[in-house]
N, C-alpha and C positions, 0 to 999 in steps of 0.2 A: 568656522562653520556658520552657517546664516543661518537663522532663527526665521520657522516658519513665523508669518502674520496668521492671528484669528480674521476669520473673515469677514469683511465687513458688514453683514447681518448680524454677525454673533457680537459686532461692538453695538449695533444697533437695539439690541436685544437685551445688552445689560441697560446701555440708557433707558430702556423703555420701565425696566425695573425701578430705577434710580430716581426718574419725572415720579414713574405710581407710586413707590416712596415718601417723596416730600410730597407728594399731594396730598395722598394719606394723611399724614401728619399731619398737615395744616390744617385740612378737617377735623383731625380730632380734639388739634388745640384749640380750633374755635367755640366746638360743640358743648352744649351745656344740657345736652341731655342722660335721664337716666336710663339703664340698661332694662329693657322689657322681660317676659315670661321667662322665655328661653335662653335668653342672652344671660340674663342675670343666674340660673341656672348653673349653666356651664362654668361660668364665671365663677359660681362657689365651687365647685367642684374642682377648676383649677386651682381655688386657693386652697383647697384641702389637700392637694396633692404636694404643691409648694409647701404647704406646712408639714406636712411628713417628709418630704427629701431634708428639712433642715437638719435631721438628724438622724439618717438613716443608718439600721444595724445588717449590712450585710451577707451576715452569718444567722443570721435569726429568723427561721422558714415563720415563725410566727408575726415578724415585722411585715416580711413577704405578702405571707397571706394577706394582713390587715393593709397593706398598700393595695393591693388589686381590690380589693372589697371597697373602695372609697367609691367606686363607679361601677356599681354591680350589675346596669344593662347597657351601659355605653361603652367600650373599648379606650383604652386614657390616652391615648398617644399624643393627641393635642393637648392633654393637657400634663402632660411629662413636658413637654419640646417647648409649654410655654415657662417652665423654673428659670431659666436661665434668662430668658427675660424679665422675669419679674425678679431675677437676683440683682440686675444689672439695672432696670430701670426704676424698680417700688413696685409697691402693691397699689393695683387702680384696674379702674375697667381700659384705659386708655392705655397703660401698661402691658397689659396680658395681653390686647388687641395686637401690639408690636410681633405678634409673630407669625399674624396674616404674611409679615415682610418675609420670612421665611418659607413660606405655602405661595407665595408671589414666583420666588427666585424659583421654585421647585417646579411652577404650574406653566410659567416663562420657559425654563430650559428643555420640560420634557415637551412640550406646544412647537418650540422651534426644533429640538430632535428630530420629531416623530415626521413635520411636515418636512426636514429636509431627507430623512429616510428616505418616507414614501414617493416624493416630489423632489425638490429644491432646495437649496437656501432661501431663495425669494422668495416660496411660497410658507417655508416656517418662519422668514421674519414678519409676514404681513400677516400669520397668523395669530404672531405674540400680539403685532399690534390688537387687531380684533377683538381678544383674550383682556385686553388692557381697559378697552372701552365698551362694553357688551356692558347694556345695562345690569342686568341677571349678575352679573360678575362682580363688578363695583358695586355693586347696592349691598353684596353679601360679604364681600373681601370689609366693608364698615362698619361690620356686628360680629360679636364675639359665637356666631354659631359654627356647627361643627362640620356644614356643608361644604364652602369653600376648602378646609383643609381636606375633606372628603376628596370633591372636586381635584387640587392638585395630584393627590395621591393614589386616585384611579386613571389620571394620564399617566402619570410615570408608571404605573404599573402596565398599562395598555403600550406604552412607548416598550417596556423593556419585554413583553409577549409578543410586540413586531420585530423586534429586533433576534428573539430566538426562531419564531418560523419564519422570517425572511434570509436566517441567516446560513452561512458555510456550514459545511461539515466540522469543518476543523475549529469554529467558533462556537457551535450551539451547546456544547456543555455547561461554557461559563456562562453563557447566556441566558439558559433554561436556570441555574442556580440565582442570575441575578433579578430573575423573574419571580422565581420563587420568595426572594426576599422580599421585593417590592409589593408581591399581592397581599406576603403576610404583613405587612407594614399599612396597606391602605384597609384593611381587615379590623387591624387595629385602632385604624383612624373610626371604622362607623362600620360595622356591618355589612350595611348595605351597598358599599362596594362589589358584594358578589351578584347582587344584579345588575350592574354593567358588566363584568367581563364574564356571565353564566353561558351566553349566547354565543361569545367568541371561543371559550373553551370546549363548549358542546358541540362545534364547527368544528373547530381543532380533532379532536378527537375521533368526531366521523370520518374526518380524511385520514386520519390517520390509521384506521382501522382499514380503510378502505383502500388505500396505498400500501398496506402490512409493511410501516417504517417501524419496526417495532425497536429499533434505538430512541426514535424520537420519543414513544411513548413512555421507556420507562424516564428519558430527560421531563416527560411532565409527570409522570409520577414522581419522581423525587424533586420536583419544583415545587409540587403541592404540598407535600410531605414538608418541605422546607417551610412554607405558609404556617401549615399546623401548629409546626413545631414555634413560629413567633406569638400567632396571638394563645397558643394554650395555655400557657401560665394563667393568663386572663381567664380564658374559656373556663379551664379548670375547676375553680376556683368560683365562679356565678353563673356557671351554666343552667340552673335550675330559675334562679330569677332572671335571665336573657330570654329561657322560653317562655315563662308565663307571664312578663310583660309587655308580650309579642301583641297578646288580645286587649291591652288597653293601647297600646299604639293604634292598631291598628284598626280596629273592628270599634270599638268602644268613641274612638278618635273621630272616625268618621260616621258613624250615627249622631254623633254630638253635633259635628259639622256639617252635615248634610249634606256629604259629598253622595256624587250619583253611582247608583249601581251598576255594579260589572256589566248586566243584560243591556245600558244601555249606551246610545250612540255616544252621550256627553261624556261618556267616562272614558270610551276611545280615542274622544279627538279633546278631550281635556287640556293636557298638553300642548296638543299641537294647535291649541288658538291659543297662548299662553306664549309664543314664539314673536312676536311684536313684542310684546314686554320686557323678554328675555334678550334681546336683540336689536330691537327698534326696526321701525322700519325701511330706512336707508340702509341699513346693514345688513339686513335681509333681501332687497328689491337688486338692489345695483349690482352683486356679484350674480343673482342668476339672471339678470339681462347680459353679465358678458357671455354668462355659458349659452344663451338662447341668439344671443349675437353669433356669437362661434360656428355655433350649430349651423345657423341659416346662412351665414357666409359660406361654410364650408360647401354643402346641398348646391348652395345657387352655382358655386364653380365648378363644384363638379357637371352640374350640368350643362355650362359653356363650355365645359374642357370635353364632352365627349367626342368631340372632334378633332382632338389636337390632344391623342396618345401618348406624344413625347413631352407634356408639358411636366414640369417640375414642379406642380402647384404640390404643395404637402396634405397628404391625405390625413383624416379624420382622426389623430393620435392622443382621443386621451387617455388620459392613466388607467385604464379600466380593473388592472390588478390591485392597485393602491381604493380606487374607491369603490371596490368593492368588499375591500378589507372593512376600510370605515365606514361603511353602509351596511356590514356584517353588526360590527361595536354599536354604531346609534338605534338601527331600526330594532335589535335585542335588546338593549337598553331601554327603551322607550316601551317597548311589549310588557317584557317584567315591571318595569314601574308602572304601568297602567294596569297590571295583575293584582298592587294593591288598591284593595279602596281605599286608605285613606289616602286621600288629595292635597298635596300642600305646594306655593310655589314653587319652591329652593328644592324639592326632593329630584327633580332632574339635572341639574347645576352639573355635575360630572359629562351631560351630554354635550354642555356647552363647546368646551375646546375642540374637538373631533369635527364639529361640528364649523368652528372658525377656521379648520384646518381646509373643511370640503371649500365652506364658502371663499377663503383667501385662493386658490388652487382657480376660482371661478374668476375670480377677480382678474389675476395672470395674463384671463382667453384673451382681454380684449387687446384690439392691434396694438404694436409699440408703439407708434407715431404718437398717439394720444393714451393709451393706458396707463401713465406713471400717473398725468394727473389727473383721472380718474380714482387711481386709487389713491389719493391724497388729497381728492375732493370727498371720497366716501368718506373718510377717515377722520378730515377735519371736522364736517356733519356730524360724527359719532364723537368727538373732543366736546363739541359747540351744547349735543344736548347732553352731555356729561355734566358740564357746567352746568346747564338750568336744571339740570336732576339734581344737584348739590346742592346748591346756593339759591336761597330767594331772592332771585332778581331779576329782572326785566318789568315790563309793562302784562299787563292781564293780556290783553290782545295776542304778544308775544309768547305767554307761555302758553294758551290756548292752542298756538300751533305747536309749539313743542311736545305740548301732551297729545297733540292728533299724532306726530311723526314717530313719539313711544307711550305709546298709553300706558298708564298706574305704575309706574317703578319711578315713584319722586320719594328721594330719601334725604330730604331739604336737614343742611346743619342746624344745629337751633341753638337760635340765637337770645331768647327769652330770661323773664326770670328764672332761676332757680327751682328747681323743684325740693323740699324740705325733708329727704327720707336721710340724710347724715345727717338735719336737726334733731327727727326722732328720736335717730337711736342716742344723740348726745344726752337727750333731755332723760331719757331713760338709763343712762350709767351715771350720769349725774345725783340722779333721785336715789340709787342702791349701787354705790363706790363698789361694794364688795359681795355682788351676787351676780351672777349671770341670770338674763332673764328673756322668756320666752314670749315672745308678741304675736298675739291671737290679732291676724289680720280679716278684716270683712271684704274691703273692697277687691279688687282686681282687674285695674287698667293697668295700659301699659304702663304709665311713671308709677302706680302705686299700685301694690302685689308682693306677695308672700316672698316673693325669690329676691327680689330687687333690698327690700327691707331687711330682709336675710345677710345678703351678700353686705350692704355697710355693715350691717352689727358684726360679722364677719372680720371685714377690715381692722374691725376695734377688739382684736386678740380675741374674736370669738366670744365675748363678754354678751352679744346681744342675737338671740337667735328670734325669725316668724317664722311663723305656720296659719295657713288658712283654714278658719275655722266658721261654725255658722251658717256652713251647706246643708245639714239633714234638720228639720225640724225635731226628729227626735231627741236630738240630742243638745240641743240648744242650752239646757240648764244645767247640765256636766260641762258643758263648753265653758258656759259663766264660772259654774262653781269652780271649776278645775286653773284657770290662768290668772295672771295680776295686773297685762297688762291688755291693754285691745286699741288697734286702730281703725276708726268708721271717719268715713267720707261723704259727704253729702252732694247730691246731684249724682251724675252718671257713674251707676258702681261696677261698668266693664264686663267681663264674662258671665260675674253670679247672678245674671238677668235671670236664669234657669230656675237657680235656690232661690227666688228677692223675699219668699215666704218665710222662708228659714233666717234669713239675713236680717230683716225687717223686725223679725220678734227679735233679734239677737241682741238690737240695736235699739229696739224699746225699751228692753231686759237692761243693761246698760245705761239706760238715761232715765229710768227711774229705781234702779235698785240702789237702796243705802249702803252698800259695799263699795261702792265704786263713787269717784268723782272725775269731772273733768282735769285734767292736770294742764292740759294744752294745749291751744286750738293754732293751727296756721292758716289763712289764704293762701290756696291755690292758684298759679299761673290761668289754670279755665275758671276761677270764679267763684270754686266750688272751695269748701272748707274740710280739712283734715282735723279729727278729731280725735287728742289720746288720752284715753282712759286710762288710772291706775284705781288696784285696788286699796282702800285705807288702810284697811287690818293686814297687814302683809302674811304670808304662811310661813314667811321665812324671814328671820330680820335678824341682822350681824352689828353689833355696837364691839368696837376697841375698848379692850380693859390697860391699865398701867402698870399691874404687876403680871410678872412672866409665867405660865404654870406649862410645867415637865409632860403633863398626864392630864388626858381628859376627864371634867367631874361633871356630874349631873347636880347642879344646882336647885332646881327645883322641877316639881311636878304640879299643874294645875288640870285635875278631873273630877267631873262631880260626884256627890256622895254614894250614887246607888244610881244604876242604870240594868234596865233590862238585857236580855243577853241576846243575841240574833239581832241587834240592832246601833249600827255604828253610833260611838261614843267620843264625844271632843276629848282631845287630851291636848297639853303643853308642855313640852318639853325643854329643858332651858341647858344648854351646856355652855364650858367656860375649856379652853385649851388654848394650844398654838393652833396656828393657821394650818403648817402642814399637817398636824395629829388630827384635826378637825376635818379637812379635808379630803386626807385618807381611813379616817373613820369610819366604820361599819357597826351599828351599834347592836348586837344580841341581847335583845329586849321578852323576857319570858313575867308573863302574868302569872303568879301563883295562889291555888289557892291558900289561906294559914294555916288553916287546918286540916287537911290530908285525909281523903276517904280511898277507900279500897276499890269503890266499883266508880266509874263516871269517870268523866271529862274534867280535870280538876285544873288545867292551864291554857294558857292561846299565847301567840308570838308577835310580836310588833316590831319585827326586826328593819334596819333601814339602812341607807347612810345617811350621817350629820349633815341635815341644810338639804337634805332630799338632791345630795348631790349638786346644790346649785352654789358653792360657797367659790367665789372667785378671789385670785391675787398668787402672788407667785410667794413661794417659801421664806419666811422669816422670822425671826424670834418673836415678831409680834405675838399678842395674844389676843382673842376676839370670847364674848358672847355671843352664842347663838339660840335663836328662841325656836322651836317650829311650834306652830299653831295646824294639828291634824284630826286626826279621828283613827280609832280604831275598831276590830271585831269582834267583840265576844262571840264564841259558836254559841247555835241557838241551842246546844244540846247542853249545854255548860253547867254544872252544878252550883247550884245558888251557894251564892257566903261572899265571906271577903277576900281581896284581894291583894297582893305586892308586887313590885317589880322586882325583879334582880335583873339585873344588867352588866355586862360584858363589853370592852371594846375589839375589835378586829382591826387592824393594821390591812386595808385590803391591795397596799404594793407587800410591807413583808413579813404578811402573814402574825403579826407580832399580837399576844393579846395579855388582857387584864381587866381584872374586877373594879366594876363601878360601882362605889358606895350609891345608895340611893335613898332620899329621902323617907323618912315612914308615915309614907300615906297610905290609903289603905281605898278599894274601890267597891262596895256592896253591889254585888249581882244579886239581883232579885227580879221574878220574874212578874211581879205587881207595880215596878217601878215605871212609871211615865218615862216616856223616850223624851232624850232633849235634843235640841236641835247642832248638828256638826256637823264641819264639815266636810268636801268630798273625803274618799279614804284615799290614802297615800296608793301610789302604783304598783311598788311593791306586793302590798296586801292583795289589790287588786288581781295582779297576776296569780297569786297564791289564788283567790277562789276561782279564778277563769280554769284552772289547773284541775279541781276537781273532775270538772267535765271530762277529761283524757281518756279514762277507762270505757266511755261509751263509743270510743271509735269516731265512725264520722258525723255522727250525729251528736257528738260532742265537738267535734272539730268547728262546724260551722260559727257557732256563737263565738266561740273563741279568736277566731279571726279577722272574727266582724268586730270586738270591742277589742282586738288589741290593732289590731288597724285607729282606733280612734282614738285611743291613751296614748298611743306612739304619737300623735300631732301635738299630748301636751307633754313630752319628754323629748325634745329634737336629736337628742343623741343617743338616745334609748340605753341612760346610764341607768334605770329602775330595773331592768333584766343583770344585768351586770352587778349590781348590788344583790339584786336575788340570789347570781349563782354562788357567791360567795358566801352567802350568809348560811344557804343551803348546803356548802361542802361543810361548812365548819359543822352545822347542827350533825349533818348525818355519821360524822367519825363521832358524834356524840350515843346517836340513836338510829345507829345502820339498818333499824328493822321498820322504820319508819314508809311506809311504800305513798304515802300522801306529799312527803317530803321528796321523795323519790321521782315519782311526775313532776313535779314543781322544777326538781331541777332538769330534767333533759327539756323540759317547754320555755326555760331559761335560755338553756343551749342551743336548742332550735332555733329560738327568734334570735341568736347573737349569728347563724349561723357557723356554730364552732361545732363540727360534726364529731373531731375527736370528743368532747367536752359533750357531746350528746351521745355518742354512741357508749361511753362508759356509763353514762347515767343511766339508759334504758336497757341497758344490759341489770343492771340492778334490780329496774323495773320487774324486768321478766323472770327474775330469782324470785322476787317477792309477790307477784302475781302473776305466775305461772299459768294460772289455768286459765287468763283471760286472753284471748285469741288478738285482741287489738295493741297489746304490748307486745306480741314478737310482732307485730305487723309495723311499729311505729320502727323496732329496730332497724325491721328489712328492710324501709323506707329511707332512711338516716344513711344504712349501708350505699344505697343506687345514691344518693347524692353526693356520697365522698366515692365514689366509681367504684364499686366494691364486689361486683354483682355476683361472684360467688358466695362471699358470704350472708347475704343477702338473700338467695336463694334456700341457703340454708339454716339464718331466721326464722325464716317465712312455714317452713316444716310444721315446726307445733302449732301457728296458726292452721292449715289448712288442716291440719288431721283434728282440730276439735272446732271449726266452719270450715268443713269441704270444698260449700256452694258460695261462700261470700266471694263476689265479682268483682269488688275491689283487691281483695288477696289474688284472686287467678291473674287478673292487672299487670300487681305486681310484681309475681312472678314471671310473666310472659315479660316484662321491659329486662328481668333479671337474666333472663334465658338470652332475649336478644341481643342485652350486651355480650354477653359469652358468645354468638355465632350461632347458637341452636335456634335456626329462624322456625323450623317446622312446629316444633311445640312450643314457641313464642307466638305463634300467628294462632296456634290452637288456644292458649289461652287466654289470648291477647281478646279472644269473640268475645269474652264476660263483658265487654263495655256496652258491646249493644244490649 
């Protein structure tokens, strides 16, 4: 039996993979640049994903959950699909990049599918070509963002939608199921996949209503149902932060940007002057001169043939059902993306391929005799400025014209010095072997920024985390006070042109405060100087002992004699343990007073974990000192006298505790005594007084989100909630009647997003303060985000029956009722908004 041949397109089609392959690579091996904003970004996020599959459990809905949570507004599927590259090749940005090669082969095959469906072979192999050399394309297939994989993943979803409504009867079942997969798959890849195919399903469906094929329709109801069913897990799971990050994407994004408003022309043809860049303009010009050649050939014959009836000239045959399919896909696509304001190149990238499908199809028109090298004249033009899009090279003259034939998509390799963000962070694990530590970044260009500097400390077992800090002038001296380390640049500081007020005092604050010294200065490749600050007195400092100790001891306490109360007080705390007891230590810290009265306030709590959570190294007999240098709060309501610690340690993996001898110091609260200077309070405590506010509802909420938004930039992994809910379960099987401890913890659980871990807690709440209407309301709220909405609804009861009228409650109940299907009195109470 003989063995079909693939066709010779479809070998032409792998080669075309195979060239953009090594070409790829050769660019990446040359390049010496560092990953920008978003690149670097994603880039973390892939690595966080890679570092949880190292050891995945499962069977454990809780492993689960905390894997989807890594990427709580972007869908992971790029970065699941890039593990297995980074298992195979290492961790690097040039690494993770390797699965572009993958989103190639996939954007390649459904490109040449789809064109020989609707058309030809010829026309889907000159369409991969297109796909290969389309400025737009290659410029994004050579950064780690998430558009290209977008891109491949809305063709093959569009390739498997034509394939079910152009298909048999006898075929469209499996066809509608393999549709179904693929949308949920490009879903998963961004989102915003569903504004490219919104327009062609919304077709779909009027015809189908309107031809009453009602088999087709339930094949696309359970196609979409198939969709749901992939990316829900995900959805499930940060559906509340996917919509409310919608308005800094979007609205927030483009006010910063100054992109043009909807009302106006620029914003409709935004895009479509954006098609030279995306395209170039030989790649654009030359296929609609064959169709406009076509055209007027055909016209002109026809009108010498009206005389000569019998002639066999071939009438005016194009594809009108195929391009009007993909004139359906691009010109709906391009509607919805021009529906958002925010503006950005890359966000039309998925219209690309559809788009090299029409123009290759145009290409075909022109006569044989001469149309092959036509299109291998267009083709090598589109090679020729590939190349000086890449590579600096030619003469100024010459690229002059190259940049006339594709204006602004030059993504020149760089070839330069070095840029120093892996020296940073080296100089910075160097300086603290055995701390992790969080680097307060000022500037933000593209080599130097929060994500970029982030993503190397990353690289280094996560030892070294940034965050951008020194944007709000308000807060400029909690920024200082609160970090150890900082990097400022001088000359062009990139985005925070906006903050330069806030940045500027940040930066003053820093180079003349006696905390801080210079530690290390680099030259920059532009000329400019990179400046890293550490702080002298560290807040946390780890020295190795030589004997081995079982059990954590508190070796000493340094706090001064008498401090007034309502006003943070320095303390030091000194422990001596193993590395792992140290590590997973949570330390229950109660101030007492010695002499015990019957009425007043006679304690406060300074609970924490050892090293504020920053002790780094993996498990060993070693044994370490640990110093923290902190502050704590006497409540201002506190009854004067002296004081003592008793202290407890918590095991916070298992659960394990025991008594910590503690030195006999002794701390006089008086309320005549001079404040002394300490410093920030730990975040723990922090959240503990943000937590008061809770009972006042939303007018407690506000503050609270506004500073825990800004303490979260100096805890990058927000282990300071985590240490909270712990400390807080342990105290309250102590003192279950405690309703202060009670708030503390479900606003723990809130910000961990652990709704079960929240919903028990404010269930507590509302035992213990029942009569306050904004405690079942926090419940009801807790309930809608773990999808609950009946119970939820019935929350929400004792709120309204003691505030009827609060408009936030009616709110809530109307989204409660909605999920349930009760639209009529979801819509009646849903009016409380206006």
């Amino acid at each position: 039996m003989r063995h079909k041949k693939p066709p010779v397109e479809l070998i032409g089609v792998s080669l075309i993979w195979l060239l953009v392959a090594v070409s790829d690579r050769i660019w990446f091996r040359m390049d010496r640049s560092v990953p920008a904003w978003d690149q670097a970004d994603y880039l973390n996020s892939a690595l966080d994903y890679w570092r949880v599959w190292q050891h995945p459990q499962w069977f454990s809905g809780d492993w689960w959950t905390q894997m989807w949570m890594l990427s709580p507004k972007i869908p992971p599927l790029t970065y699941l699909l890039t593990i297995p590259f980074q298992n195979l090749l290492g961790l690097g940005s040039d690494q993770t990049n390797a699965v572009h090669l993958l989103f190639s082969a996939i954007l390649f095959a459904s490109v040449y599918a789809l064109g020989t469906r609707l058309f030809n072979p010829n026309v889907g192999f000159w369409a991969t070509v297109l796909c290969a050399i389309f400025p737009g394309l290659y410029h994004h297939r050579l950064q780690f963002l998430l558009d290209y994989p977008l891109t491949a993943m809305v063709t093959l979803s569009f390739y498997g939608l034509t394939l079910w409504w152009f298909s048999k009867s006898n075929q469209s079942w499996r066809f509608s199921i393999g549709f179904g997969l693929t949308f949920g798959l490009a879903l998963l890849t961004k989102q915003t996949a569903l504004f490219f195919l919104f327009i062609p399903l919304l077709w779909i469906t009027a015809t189908i209503f309107k031809q009453r094929q009602w088999q087709r329709f339930l094949q696309l109801a359970i196609a979409l149902l198939l969709s749901i069913a992939v990316i829900f897990p995900w959805a499930r799971t940060n559906w509340l932060l996917m919509l409310t990050s919608g308005k800094r994407a979007t609205i927030d994004s483009a006010i910063a940007e100054g992109d043009p408003a909807l009302t106006s022309l620029d914003a409709w043809t935004y895009y479509f002057k954006l098609l030279p860049a995306h395209l170039s303009w030989p790649l654009l010009i030359i296929p609609i001169i064959g169709l406009l050649f076509y055209i007027i050939k055909h016209y002109s014959l026809s009108a010498n043939q009206q005389h000569h009836p019998f002639s066999h000239f071939p009438k005016l045959d194009l594809n009108w059902i195929s391009l009007n399919w993909l004139a359906i896909f691009w010109f709906g696509g391009y509607f919805i993306s021009t529906l958002n304001i925010n503006k950005d190149f890359r966000y039309t990238l998925p219209l690309l391929p559809v788009l090299a499908i029409i123009l290759a199809y145009f290409l075909t028109l022109f006569p044989q005799r001469w149309g092959r090298q036509i299109r291998w004249f267009t083709v090598s033009l589109g090679i020729i400025l590939m190349i000086f899009n890449l590579w600096p090279i030619g003469s100024y003259p010459v690229r002059q014209v190259m940049r006339t034939l594709n204006p602004g998509n030059e993504h020149h390799v760089y070839l330069g010095k070095p840029w120093p963000n892996e020296q940073v962070i080296a100089e910075i694990i160097q300086s603290q072997p055995y701390l992790k530590a969080n680097l307060g970044v000022l500037p933000s260009t593209p080599e130097i920024n929060q994500h970029n500097l982030n993503y190397y400390g990353s690289l280094q077992d996560s030892q070294v985390y940034a965050r951008q800090v020194g944007t709000q002038k308000k807060n400029v001296l909690q920024d200082v006070r609160s970090l150890s380390w900082f990097v400022t640049k001088t000359g062009q500081q990139g985005s925070v042109d906006r903050v330069q007020d806030a940045q500027q005092m940040t930066m003053q604050t820093l180079e003349t405060s006696p905390e801080f010294n210079l530690k290390k200065q680099w030259l920059l490749p532009d000329n400019s100087f990179l400046n890293l600050y550490q702080r002298i007195i560290p807040f946390v400092k780890v020295d190795p002992l030589k004997q081995s100790l079982s059990k954590v001891q508190l070796k000493q306490i340094l706090i001064p004699k008498q401090a007034p109360p309502g006003i943070a007080v320095p303390v030091t705390y000194q422990w001596q343990g193993s590395l792992q007891q140290l590590q997973e230590g949570i330390v229950i810290l109660t101030w007492k007073l010695t002499l015990p009265q019957k009425e007043g306030l006679s304690s406060w709590i300074h609970d924490h974990g050892i090293g504020m959570g920053e002790l780094y190294g993996h498990s060993s007999n070693q044994s370490y000192q640990v110093t923290e240098q902190m502050a704590m709060l006497p409540p201002v309501n506190l009854i004067p006298g002296n004081y003592q610690l008793e202290a407890t340690y918590l095991n916070r993996k298992t659960g394990e505790t025991y008594k910590i001898e503690s030195p006999n110091i002794t701390l006089n609260i008086n309320p005549k005594a001079p404040p002394i200077t300490a410093p920030e309070l730990d975040l723990v405590t922090q959240l503990r007084i943000l937590s008061v506010n809770l009972p006042q509802g939303i007018k407690g909420l506000d503050p609270i989100f506004a500073e825990v938004g800004r303490i979260n930039q100096y805890d990058p992994t927000q282990d300071y909630t985590h240490q909270a809910e712990i400390a807080l379960e342990y105290r309250l099987k102590q003192e279950p009647f405690r309703l202060d401890l009670a708030y503390n913890l479900g606003l723990a659980n809130v910000l961990q997003q652990d709704a079960k871990g929240a919903i028990t807690a404010l269930k507590q709440v509302t035992q213990l303060d029942s009569k306050n209407p904004n405690a079942h309301a926090y419940l009801a709220f807790v309930y809608l985000y773990n999808l609950q909405p009946k119970l939820a609804e019935q929350a929400l009861k004792p709120a309204l029956e003691l505030k009827p009228n609060q408009p936030e409650f009616k709110a809530l109940l109307g989204v409660a009722q909605l999920m349930q299907g009760n639209i009529i009195s979801a819509w009646q109470n849903l009016q409380a908004l206006k």
